[in-house]
KESE-269071 format. One record per atom (N, C-alpha, C): atom name; residue number from 1; x, z, y. Coordinates in pm, 1 decimal, decimal comma. Each point is the difference from the previous one (the first is absolute). Layout:
N
   site   pos         c1         c3         c2
     CA   NUM          X          Z          Y
...
This chain:
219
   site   pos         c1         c3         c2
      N     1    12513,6    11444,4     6486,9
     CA     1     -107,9       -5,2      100,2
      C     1        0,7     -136,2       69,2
      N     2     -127,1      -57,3       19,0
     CA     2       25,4     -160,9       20,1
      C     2      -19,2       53,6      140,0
      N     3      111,2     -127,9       66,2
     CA     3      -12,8       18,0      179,6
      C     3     -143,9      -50,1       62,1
      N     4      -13,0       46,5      129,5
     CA     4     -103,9       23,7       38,3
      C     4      -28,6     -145,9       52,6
      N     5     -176,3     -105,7      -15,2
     CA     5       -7,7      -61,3       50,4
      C     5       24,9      -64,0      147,2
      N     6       34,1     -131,3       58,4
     CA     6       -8,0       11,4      167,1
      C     6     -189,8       19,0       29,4
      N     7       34,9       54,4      144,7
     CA     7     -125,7       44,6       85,4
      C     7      -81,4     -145,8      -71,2
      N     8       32,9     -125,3       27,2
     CA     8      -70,0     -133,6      -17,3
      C     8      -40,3       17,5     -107,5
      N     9        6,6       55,8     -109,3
     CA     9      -50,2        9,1     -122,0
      C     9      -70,1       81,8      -42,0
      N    10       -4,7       83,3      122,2
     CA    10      -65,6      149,4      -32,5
      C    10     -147,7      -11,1      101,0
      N    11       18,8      -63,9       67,0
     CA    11     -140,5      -26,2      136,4
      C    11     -126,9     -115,1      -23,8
      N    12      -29,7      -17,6       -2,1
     CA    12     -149,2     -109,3      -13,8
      C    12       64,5      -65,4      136,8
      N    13      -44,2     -118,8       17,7
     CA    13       35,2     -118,1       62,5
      C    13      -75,6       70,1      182,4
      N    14     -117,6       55,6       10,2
     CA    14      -51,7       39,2      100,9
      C    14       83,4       40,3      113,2
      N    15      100,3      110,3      -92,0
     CA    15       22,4      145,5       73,5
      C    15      147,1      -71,3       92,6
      N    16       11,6     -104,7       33,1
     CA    16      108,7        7,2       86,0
      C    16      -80,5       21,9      142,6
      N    17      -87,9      -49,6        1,0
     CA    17     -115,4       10,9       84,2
      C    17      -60,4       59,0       71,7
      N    18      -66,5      121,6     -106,0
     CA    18      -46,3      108,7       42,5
      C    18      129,0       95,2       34,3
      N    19      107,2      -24,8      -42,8
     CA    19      118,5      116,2       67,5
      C    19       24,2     -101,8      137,2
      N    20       -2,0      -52,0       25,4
     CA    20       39,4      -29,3      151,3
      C    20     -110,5       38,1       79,9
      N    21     -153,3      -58,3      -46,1
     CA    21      -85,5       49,9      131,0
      C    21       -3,2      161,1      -31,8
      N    22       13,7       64,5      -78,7
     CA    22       31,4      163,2       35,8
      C    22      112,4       18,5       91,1
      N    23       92,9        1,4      -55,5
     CA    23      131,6      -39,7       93,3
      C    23      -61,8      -34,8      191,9
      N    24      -17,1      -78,6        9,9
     CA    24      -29,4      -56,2      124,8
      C    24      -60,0      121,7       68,2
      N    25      -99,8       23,9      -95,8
     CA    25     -132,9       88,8       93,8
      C    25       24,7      120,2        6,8
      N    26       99,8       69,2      -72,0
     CA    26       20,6      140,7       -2,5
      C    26      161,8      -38,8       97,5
      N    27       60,9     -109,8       11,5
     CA    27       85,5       24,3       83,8
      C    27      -48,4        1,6      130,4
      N    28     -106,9      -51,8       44,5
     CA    28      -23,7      -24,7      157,1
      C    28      -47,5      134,2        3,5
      N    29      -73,6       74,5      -62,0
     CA    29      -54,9      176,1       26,0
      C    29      138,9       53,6       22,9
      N    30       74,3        2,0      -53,7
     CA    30      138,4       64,6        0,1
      C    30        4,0      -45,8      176,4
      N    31       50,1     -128,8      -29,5
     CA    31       43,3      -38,2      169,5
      C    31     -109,0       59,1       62,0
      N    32     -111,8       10,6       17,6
     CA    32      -68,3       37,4      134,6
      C    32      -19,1      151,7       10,2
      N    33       29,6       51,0     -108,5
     CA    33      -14,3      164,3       -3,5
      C    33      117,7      -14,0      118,5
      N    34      154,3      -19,3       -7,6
     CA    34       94,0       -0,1       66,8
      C    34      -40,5      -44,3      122,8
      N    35      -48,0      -97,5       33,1
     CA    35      -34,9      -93,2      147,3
      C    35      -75,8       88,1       41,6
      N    36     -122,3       34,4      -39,3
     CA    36      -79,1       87,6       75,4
      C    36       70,4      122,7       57,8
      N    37       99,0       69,0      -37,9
     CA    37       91,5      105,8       -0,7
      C    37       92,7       10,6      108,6
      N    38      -11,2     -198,7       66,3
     CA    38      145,9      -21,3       86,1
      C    38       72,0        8,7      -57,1
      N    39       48,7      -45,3     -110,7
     CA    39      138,5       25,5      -86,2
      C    39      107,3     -148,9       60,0
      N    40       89,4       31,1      -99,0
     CA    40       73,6     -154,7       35,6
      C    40      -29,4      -96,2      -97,2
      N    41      121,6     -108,4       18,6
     CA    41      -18,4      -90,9     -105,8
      C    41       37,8       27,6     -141,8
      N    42       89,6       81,8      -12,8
     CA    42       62,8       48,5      -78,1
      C    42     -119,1       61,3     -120,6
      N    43      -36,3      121,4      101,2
     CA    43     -105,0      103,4      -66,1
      C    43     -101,7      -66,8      -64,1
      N    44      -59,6     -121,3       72,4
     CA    44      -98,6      -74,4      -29,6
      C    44       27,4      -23,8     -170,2
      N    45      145,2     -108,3        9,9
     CA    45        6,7      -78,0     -130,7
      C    45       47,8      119,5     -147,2
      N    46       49,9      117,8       64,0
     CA    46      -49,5      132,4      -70,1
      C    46     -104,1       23,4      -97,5
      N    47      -94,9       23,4       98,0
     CA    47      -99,4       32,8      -54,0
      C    47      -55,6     -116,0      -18,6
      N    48        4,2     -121,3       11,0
     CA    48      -72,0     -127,9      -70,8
      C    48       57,3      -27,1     -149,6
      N    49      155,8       55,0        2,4
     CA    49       39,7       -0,6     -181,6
      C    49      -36,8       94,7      -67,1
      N    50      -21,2      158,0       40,6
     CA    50      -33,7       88,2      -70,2
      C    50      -90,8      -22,6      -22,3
      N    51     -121,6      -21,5       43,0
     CA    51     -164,1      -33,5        2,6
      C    51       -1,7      -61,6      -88,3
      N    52      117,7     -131,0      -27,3
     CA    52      -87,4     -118,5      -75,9
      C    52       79,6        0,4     -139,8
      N    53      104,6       68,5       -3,7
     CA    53       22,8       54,4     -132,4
      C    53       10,4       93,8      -70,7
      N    54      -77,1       80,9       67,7
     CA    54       28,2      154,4      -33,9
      C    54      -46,9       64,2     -132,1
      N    55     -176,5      -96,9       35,2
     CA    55      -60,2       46,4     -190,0
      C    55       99,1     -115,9     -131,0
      N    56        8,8     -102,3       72,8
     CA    56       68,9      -93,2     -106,7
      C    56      135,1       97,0      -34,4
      N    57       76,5       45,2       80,9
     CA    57      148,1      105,3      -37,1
      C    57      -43,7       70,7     -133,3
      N    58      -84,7       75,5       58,1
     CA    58      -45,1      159,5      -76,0
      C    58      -75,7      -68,7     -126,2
      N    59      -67,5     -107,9      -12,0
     CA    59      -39,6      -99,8      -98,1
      C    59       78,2       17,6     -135,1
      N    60      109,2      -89,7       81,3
     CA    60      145,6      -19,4      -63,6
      C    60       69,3      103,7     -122,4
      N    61        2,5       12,0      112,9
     CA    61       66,4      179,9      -21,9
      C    61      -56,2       59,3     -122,9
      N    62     -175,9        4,3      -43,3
     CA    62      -49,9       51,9      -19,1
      C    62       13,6      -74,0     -155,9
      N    63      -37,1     -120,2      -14,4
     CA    63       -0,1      -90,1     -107,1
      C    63      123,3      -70,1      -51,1
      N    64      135,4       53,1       68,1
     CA    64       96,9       -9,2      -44,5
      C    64       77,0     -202,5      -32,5
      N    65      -35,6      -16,1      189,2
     CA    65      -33,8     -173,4       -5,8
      C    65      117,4       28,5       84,7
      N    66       93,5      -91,4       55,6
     CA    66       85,3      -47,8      100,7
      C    66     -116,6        5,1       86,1
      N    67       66,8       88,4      152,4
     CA    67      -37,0       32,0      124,0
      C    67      -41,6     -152,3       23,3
      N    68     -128,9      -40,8       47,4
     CA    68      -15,1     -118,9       11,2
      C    68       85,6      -99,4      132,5
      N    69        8,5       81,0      150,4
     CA    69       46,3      -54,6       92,5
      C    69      115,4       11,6      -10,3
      N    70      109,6       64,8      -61,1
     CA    70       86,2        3,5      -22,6
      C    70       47,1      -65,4      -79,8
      N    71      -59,1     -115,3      -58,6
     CA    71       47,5     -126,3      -70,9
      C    71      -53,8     -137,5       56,5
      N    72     -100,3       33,8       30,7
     CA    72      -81,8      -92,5       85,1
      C    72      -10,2        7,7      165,8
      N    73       98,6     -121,9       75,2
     CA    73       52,8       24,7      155,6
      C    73     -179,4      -34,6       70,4
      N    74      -73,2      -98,2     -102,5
     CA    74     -123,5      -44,7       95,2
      C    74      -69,3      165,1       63,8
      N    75      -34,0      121,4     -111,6
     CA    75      -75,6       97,7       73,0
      C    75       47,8       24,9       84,1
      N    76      117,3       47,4       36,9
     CA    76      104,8       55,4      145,9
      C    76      -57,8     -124,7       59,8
      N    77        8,3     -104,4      -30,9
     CA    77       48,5     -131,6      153,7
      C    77     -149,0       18,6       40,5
      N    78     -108,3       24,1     -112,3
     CA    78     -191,1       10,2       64,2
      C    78       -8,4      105,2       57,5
      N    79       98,1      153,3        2,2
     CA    79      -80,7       82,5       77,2
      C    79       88,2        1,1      119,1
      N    80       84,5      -24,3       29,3
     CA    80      131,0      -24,7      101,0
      C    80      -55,7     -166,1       97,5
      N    81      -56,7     -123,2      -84,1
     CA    81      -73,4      -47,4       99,7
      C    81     -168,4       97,1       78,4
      N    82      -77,3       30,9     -102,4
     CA    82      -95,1       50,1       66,0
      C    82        5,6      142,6       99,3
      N    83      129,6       30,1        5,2
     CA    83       25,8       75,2       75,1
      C    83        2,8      -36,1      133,3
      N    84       92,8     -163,2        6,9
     CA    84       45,9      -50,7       55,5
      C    84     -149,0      -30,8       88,9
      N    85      -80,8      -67,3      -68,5
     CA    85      -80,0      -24,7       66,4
      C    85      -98,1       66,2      118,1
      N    86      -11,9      189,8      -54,9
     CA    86      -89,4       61,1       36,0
      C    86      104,2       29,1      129,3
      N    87      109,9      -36,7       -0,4
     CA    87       77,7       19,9       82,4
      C    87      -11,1     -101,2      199,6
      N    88      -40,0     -104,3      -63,0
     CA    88       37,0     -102,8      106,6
      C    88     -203,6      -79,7       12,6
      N    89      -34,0       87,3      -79,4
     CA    89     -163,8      -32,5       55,1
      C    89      -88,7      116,3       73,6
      N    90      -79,9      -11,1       83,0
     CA    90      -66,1       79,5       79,6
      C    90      -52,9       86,9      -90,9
      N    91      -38,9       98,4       48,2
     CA    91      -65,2      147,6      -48,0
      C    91     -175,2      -41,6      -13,6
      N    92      -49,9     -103,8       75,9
     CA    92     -119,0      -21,3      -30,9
      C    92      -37,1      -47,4     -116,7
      N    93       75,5      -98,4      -38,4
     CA    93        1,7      -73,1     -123,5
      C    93       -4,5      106,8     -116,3
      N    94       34,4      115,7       -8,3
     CA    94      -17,2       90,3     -143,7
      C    94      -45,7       98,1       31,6
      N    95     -190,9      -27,1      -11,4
     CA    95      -57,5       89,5       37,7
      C    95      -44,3      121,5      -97,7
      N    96      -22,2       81,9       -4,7
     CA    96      -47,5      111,9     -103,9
      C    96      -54,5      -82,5     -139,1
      N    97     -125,1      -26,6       75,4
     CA    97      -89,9      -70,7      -90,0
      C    97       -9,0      -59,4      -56,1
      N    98      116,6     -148,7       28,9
     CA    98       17,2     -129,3      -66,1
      C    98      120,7       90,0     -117,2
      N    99      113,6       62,5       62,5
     CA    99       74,4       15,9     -114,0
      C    99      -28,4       81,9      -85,8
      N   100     -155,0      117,6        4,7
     CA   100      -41,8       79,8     -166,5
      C   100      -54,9     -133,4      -67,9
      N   101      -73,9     -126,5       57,7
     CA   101      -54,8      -81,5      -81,2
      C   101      165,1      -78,1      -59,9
      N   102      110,2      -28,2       44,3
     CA   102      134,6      -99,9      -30,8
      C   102       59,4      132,8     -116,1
      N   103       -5,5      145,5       48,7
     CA   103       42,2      106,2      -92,1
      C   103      -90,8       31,8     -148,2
      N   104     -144,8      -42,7        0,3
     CA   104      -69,9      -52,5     -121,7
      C   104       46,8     -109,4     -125,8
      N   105       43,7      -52,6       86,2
     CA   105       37,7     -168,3      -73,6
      C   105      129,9       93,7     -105,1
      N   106       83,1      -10,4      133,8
     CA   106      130,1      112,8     -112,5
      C   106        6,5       74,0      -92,7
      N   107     -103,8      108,0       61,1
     CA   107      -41,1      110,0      -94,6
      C   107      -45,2      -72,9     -155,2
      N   108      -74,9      -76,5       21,3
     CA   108      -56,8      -44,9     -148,9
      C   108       77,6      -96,5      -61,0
      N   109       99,3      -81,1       75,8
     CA   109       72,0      -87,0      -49,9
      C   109      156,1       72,8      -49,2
      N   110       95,9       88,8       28,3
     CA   110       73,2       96,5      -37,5
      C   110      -64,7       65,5     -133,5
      N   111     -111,3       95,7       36,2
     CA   111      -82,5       31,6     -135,7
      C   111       41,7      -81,4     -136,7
      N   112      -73,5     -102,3        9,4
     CA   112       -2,9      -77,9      -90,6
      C   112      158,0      -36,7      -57,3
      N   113       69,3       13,4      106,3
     CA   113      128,2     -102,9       -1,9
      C   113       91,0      129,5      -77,2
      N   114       10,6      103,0       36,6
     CA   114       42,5      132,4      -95,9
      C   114      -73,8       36,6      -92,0
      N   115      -99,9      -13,7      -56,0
     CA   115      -47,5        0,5     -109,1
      C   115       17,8      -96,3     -141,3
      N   116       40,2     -106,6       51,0
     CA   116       15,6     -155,1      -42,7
      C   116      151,2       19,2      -59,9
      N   117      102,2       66,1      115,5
     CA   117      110,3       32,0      -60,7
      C   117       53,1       91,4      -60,5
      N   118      -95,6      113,7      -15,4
     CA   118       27,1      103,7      -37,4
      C   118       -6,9      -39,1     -187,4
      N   119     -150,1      -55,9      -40,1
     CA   119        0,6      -62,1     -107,1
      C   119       98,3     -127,8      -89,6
      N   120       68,7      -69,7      118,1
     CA   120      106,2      -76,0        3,6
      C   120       85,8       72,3      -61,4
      N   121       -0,8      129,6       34,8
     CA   121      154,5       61,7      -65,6
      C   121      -46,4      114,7      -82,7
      N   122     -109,3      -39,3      -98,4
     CA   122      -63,9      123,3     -115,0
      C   122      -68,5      110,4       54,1
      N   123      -45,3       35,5       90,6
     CA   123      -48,0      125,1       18,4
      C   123     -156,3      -61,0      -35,3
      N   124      -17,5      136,1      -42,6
     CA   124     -150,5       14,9      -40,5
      C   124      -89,8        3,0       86,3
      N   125     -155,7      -25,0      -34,4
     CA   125      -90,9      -47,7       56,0
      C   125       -5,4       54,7      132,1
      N   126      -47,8      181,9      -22,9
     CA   126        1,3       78,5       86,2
      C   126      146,5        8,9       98,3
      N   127       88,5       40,6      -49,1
     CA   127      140,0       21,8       85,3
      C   127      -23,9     -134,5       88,7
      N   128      -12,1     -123,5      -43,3
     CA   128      -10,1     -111,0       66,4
      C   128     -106,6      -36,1      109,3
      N   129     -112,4       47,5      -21,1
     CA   129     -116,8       29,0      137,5
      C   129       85,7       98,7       75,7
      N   130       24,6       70,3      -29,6
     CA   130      108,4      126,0      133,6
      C   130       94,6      -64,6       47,5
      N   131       97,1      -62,2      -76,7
     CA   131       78,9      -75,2       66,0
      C   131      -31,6     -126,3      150,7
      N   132     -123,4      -54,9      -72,1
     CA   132      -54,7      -74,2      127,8
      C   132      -45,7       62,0      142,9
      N   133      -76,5      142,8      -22,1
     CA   133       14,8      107,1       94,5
      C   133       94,5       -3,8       76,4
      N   134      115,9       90,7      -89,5
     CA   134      133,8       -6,0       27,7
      C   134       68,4     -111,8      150,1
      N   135      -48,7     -101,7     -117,5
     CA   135       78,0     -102,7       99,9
      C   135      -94,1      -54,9      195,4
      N   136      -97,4       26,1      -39,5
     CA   136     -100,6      -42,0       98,5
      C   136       28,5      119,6       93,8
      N   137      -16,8       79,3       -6,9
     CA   137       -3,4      176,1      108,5
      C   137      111,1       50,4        5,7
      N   138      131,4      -38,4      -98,8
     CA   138      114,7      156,1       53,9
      C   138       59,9      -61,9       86,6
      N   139       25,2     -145,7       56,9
     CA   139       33,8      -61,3      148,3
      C   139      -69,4       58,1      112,5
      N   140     -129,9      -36,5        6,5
     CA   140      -74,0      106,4       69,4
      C   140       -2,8      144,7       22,6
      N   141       52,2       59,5      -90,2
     CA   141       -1,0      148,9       37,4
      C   141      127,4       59,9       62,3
      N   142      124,7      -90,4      -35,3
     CA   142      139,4        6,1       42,8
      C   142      -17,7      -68,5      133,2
      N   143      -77,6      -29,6       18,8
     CA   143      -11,2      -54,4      148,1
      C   143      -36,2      102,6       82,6
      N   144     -134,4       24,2      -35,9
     CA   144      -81,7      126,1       86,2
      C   144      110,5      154,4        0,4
      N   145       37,6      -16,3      -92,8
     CA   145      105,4      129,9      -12,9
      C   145      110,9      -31,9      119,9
      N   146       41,9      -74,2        0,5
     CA   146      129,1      -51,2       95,3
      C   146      -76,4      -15,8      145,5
      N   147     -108,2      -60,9       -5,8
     CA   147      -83,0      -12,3      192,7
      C   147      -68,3      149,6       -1,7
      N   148        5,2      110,1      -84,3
     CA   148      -28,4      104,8       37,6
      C   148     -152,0       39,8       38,5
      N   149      -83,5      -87,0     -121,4
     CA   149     -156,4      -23,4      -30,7
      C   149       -2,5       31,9      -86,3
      N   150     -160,0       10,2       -0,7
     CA   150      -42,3       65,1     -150,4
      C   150       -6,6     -106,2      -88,1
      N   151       -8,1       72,6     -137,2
     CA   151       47,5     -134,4      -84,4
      C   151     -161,7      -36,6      -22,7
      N   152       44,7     -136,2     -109,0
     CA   152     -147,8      -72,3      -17,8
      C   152      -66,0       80,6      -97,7
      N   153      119,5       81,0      -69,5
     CA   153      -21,6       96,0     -117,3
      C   153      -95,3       90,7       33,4
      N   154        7,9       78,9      140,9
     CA   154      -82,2       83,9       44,5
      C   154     -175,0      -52,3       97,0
      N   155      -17,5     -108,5      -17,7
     CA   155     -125,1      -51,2       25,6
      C   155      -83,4      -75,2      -61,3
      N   156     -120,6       80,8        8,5
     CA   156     -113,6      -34,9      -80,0
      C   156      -54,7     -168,3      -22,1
      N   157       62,6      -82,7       56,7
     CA   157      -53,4     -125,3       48,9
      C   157       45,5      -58,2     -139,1
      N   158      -58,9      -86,7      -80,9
     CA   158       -3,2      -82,6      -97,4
      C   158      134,3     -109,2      -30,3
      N   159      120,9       51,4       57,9
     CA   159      107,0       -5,8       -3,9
      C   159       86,9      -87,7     -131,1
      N   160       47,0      132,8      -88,3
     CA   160       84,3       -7,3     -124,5
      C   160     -131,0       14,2      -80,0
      N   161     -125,7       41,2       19,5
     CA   161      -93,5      -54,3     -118,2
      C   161      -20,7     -186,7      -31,6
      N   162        3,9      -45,4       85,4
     CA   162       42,3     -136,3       39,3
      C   162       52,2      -59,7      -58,7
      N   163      154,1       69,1       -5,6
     CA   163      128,0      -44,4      -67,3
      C   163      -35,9       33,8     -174,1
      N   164      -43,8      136,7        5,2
     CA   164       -8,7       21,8     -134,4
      C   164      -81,6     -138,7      -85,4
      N   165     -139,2       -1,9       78,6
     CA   165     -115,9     -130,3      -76,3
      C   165      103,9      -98,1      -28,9
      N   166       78,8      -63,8       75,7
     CA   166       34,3     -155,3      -23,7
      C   166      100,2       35,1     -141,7
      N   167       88,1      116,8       61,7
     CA   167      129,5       -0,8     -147,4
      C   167     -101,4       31,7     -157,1
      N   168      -93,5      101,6       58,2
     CA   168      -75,2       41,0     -129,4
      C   168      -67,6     -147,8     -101,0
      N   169      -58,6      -78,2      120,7
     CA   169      -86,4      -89,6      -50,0
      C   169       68,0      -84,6      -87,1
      N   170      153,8      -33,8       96,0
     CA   170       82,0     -120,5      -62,7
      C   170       46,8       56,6     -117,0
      N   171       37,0      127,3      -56,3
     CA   171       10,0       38,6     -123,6
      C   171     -103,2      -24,0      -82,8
      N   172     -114,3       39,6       49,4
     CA   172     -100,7       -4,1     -126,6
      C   172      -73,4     -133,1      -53,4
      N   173       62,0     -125,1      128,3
     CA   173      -78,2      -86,9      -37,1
      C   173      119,5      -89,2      -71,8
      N   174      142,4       24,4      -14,2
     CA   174       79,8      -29,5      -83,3
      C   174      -25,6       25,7     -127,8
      N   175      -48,2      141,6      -12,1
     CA   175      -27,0      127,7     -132,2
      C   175     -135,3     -127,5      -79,2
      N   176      -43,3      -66,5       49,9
     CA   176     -146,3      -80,0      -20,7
      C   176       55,6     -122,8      -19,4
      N   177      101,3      -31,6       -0,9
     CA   177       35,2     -157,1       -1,6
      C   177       -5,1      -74,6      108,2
      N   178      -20,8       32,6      102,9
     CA   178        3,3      -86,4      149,7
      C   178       86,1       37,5       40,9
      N   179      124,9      -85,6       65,4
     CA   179      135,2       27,5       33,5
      C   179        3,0      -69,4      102,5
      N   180      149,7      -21,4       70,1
     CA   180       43,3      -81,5       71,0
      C   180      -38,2       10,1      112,0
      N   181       -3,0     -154,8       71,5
     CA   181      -79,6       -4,7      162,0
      C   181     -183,9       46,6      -26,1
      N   182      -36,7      -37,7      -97,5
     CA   182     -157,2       29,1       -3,2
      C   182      -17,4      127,8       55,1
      N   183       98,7       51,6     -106,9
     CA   183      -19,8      185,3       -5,3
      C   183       49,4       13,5      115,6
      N   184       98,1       -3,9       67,9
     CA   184       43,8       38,1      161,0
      C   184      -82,3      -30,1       73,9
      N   185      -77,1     -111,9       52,9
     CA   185      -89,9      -33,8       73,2
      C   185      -92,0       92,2        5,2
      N   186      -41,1        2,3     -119,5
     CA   186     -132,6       73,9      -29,1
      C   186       25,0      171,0       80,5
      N   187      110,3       92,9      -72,0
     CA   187       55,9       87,1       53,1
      C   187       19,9       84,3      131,4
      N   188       39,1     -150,0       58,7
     CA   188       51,8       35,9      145,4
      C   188     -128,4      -15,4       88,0
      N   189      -74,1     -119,6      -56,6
     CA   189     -124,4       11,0       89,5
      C   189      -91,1      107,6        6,3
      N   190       40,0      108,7     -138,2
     CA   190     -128,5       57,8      -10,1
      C   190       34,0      147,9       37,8
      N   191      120,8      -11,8       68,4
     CA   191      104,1      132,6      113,6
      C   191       -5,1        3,6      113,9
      N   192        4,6     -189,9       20,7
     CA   192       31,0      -30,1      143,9
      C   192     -141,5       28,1       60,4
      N   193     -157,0      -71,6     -107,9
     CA   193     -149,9       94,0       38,6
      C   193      -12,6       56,4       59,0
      N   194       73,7      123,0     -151,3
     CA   194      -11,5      153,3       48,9
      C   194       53,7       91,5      157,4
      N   195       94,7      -93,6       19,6
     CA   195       72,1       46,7      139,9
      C   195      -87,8      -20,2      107,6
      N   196      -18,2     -160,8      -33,8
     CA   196      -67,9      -60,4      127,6
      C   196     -138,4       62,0        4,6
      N   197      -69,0       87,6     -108,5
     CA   197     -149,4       45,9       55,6
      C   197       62,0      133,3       23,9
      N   198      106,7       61,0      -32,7
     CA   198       58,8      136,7       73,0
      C   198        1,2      -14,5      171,1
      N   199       69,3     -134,5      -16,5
     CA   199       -3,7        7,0      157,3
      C   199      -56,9      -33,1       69,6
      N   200     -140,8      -73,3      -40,6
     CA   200     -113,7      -64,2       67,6
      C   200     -107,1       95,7       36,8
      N   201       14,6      100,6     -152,2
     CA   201     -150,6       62,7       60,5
      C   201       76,7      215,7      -10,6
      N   202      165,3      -20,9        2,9
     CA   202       62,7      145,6       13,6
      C   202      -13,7       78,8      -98,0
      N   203      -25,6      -23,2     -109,8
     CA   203      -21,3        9,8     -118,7
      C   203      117,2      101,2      -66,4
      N   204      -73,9       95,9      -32,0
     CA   204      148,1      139,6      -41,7
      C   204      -15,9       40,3     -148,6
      N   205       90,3       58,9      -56,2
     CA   205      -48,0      136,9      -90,9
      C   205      -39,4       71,9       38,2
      N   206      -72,5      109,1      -80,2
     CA   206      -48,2      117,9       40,1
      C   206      144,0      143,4       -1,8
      N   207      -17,4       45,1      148,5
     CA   207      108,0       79,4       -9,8
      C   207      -32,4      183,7      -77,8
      N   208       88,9       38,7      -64,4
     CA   208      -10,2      131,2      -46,7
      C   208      -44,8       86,1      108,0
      N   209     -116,9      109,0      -49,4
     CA   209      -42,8       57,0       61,4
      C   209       19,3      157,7      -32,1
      N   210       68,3       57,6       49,0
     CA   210       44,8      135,8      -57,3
      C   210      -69,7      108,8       -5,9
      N   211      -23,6       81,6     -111,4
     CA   211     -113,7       90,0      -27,1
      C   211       57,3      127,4       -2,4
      N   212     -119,2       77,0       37,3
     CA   212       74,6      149,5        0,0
      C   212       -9,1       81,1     -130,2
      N   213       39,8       95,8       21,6
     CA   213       54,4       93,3     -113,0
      C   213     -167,5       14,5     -132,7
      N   214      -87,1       -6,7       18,0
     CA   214     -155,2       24,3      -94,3
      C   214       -8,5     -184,7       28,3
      N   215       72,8      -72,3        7,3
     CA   215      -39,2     -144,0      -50,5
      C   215      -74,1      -45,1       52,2
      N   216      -55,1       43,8      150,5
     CA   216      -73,0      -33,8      114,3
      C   216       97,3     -114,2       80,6
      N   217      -99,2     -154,6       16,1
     CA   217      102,2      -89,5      162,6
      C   217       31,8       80,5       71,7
      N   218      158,4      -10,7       72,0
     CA   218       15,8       65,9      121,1
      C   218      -60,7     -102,0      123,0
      N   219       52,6        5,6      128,7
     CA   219      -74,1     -104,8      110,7
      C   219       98,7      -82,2       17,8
């Protein structure tokens, strides 16, 4: 069995990239879930590492890659500074609003960035769009689980469909011969869109509507 390539050989030149600004942006949600909470400093940089590696772990895990932060000190030192930060800057500065538009950027840039590696290490087309899922939302949901919120899993808002477009796209436009930064660009912009008109104009799925027993809507 030939040994397994390094990560550098397995990634397109982009993705150091797009894993840090995910990183960043899913660590400061981590930190302010905690801040908002009154937590300490401690709790903060907590939940700023779980957040920001949580889908990359379960990634891992999943595609049978070396735990990424656990070889690599930069993710710990990015979510342990941006912890740091949400720490020693005012509460005005991270307002709702600005950080779903800074939590967009992530969302589609992670996407892409677990999808990218998932194919890096053989998984197939499909397994490999999930994986980008994967990596974009299960930080997020280990978050909301731990601040004792509902997850993103449970709301209709254009969320992990988001995540899904960019990983889906960047597969299929590989599957077509467009690879690389083209294909990521293209990808992430066309997630990060999707978010940003979720959150511009509140933009949902349609939720299940439960019917009664003769196949009549209930109310």
């Amino acid at each position: 069995m030939l040994p397994p390539l390094p990560a550098a050989d397995l990634l397109p030149a982009f993705a150091p990239w797009f894993d840090v600004a995910g990183l960043a942006v899913f660590a400061v949600s981590g930190a302010l879930a905690a801040a908002k909470r009154g937590q300490t400093a401690v709790t903060l940089a907590f939940f700023a590492l779980i957040t920001g590696v949580g889908g990359g772990t379960v990634r891992d895990l999943l595609i049978d890659a070396p735990v990424f932060w656990v070889h690599d000190p930069r993710a710990a030192t990015v979510c342990l500074l941006m912890a740091a930060l949400v720490w020693v800057t005012p509460e005005r500065w991270w307002k709702d609003g600005a950080l779903a538009w800074f939590d967009a950027v992530g969302l589609a840039a992670y996407a892409v960035y677990g999808a990218a590696k998932a194919i890096g290490y053989g998984v197939p087309p499909v397994p490999a769009a999930l994986m980008g899922v994967v990596t974009a939302c299960v930080g997020g949901i280990i978050r909301d689980v731990l601040a004792g919120e509902p997850s993103i899993l449970m709301r209709p808002e254009l969320y992990v469909t988001a995540a899904a477009l960019s990983s889906a796209l960047y597969v299929a436009l590989g599957l077509i011969g467009l690879a690389g930064a083209p294909a990521a660009i293209i990808a992430a912009a066309a997630g990060f869109g999707l978010r940003a008109f979720a959150i511009r104009f509140r933009l949902a799925l349609p939720a299940y509507r439960r019917r009664d027993g003769d196949g009549r809507e209930g109310a």
